[in-house]
N, C-alpha and C positions, 0 to 999 in steps of 0.2 A: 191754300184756302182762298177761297172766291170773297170779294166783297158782298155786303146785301147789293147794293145795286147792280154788280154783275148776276147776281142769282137770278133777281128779278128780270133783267134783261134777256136770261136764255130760259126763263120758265116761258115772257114774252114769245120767243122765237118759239120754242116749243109748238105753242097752241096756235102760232101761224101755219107751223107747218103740218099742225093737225086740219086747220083750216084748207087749206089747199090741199091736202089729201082729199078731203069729203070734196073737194070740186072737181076735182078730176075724176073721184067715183059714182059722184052723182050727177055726171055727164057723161061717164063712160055707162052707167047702171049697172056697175059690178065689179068688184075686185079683190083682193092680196088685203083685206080691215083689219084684220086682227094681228096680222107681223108688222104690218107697217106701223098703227099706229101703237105699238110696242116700242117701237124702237126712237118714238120719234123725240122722245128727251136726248137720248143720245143723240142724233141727228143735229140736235140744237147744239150740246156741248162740242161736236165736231167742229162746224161750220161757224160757229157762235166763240171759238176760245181757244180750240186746241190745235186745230191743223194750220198748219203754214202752208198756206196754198195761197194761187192770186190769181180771182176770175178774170183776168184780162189776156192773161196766156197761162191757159191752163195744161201747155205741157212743160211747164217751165223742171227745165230736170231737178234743181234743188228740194222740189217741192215734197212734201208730206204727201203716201199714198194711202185712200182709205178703200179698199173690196168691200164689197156689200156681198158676200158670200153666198146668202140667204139673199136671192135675186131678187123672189119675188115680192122681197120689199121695195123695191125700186121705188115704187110712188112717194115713199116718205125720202128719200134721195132724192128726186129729180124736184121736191118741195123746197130743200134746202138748197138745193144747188139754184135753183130759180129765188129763193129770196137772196144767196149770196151775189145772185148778177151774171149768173156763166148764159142764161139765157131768158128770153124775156116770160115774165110771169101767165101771161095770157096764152103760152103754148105749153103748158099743162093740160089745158084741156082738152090735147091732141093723143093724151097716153091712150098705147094701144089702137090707133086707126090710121087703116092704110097710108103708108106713107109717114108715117109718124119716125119723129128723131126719140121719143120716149116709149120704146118697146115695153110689154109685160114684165121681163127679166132683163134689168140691166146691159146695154151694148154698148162699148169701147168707143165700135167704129162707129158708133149714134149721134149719142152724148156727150157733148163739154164738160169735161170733171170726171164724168167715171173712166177708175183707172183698168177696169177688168170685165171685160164680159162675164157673164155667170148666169146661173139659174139650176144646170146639174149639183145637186149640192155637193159638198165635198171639195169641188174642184174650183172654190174661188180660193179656198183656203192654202192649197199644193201652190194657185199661178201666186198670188199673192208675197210664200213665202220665196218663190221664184223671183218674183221683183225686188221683195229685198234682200237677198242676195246680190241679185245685179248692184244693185242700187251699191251694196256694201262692198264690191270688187272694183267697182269706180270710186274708192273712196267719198261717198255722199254723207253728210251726218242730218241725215234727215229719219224719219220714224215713219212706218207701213202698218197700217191699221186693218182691222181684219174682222169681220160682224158676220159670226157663227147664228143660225139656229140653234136650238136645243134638241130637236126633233131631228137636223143637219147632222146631229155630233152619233146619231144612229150609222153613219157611215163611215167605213174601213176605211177608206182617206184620210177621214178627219185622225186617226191614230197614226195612222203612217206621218201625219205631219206633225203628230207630237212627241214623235221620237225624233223626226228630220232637223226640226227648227233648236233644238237646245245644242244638238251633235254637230252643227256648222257655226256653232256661233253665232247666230241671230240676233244679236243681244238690243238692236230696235226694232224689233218688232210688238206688237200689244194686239192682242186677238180679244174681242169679245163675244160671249155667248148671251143671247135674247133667249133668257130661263122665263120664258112665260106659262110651261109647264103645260102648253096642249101642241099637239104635232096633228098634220091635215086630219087624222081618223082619230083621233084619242087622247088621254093623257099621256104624258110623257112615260110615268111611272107603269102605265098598265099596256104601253106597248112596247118599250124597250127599257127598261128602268138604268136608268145613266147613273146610279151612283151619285158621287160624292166627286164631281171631276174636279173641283180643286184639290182635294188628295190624288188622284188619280195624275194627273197634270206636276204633281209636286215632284212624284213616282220619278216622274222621263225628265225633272230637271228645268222645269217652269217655275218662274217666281208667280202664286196666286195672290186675288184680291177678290174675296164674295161680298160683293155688293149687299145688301136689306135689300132694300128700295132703290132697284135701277131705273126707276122713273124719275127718280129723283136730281136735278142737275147738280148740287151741292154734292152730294154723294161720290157722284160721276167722274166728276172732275179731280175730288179729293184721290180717285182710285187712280186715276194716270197718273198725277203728280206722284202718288206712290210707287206707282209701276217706274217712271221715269229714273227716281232714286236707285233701283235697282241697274247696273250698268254691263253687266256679269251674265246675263240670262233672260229668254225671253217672257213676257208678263203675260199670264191668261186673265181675264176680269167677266167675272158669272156677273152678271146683271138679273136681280130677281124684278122679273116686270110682271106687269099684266096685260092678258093678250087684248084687243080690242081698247086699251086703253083712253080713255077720257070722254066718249062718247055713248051715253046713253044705251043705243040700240046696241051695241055692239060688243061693250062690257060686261063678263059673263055669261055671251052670247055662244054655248058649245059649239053652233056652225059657222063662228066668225072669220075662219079661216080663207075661205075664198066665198062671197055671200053679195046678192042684189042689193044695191044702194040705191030705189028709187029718188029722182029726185026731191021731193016732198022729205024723206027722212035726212038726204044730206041735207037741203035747206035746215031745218030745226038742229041736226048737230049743230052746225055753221051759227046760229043763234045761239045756243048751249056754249061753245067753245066762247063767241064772241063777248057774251055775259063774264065769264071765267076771266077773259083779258079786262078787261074791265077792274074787274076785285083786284086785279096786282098791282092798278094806279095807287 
């Protein structure tokens, strides 16, 4: 359980790194709104409380890995990695243009702090469990963090790795799925209906935890520390969010998915958000 002032602190983070998303999209005039800023609570409890990492040498081997699966969140990742200090804040607004270290889809050989290229879905999930594996043949007692789509979880991969990760012992690994319940063309439900994956997941020998409100950082947190308990098995964690989250135009928004951000509407998020930081003093 988190204190009130840790809560406050990474709701804080949160709406910064919702902030710096709308700047990199309303300089870029277009991107990834609606996964990224889905995700971007977690993003806070990551970088904000959970992961044992150290922007100063980010490949330091003991270190906590997290795959951003779901690539094309990247922008709420390269948010938090630039408030955590891997690099300086003012080159966010290079996502995406020539020459840029902050490609569309997350790169390895880019970025300080991403542990995995990705953007094929499915396949940050296989390297990932691949890492800890390594990770777990070196004797490391570090934990490999894993941020599925729900749209993502429509791919034969993502099964093959739910049988893979319980059958080798995995037992630090914590996979999350961003249930925001719309995938690029549809709802989740009327394009591929995914079930009940935390019974599904129970099925192959995953310890689950379904989130309410994965927006929520008190929530979030409370689910790792539970997943952590479990020492035997690896933890799935459904995150029910919402897509476009916290942002006005974008919340509710059926084309949020990949969608123009002129700058005039990032500006007013950016006031919207800013207002929001505010009320948590």
């Amino acid at each position: 359980m988190i204190s009130n002032e840790k809560k406050r602190q990474l709701q804080e983070l949160a709406i910064n790194i919702r902030i710096q998303c709308m700047k990199q999209f309303g300089h870029l005039g277009v991107g990834h709104v609606g996964g990224s800023l889905s995700c971007c609570d977690l993003m806070a409890c990551l970088y904000g409380e959970i992961l044992n990492v150290d922007p100063k040498n980010p490949g330091w081997e003991e270190r906590d890995r997290f795959i951003m699966s779901k690539g094309h969140a990247g922008p709420a990742m390269y948010a938090a990695l630039a408030l955590k200090g891997y690099f300086p804040e003012e080159e966010l607004l290079t996502l995406n243009q020539p020459g840029t270290n902050l490609p569309s889809h997350t790169d390895m050989n880019r970025t300080p702090g991403v542990d995995m290229t990705t953007g094929s879905l499915g396949q940050g999930f296989s390297s990932g469990l691949g890492i800890a594996m390594g990770c777990q043949l070196k004797g490391l007692d570090n934990y490999t963090y894993i941020l599925l789509g729900d749209g993502e979880c429509d791919e034969g991969q993502v099964w093959e790795c739910a049988l893979f990760a319980p059958a080798k012992h995995l037992n630090r690994v914590i996979v999350f799925v961003d249930f925001n319940n719309r995938q690029l063309d549809g709802f989740i439900d009327e394009v591929l209906d995914l079930g009940n994956l935390c019974e599904k997941f129970e099925t192959f020998g995953w310890h689950t935890v379904d989130v309410a409100d994965g927006n929520d950082v008190e929530q979030i947190c409370s689910a790792v520390e539970a997943a952590k308990r479990v020492e035997e098995k690896p933890s799935l964690i459904v995150l029910r969010t919402v897509k476009g989250k916290g942002c006005a135009f974008s919340e509710g928004n059926p084309l949020n998915h990949n969608m123009p951000v002129p700058a005039e509407t990032a500006k007013e998020a950016i006031e919207e958000l800013e207002k929001r930081k505010a009320d948590l003093a």
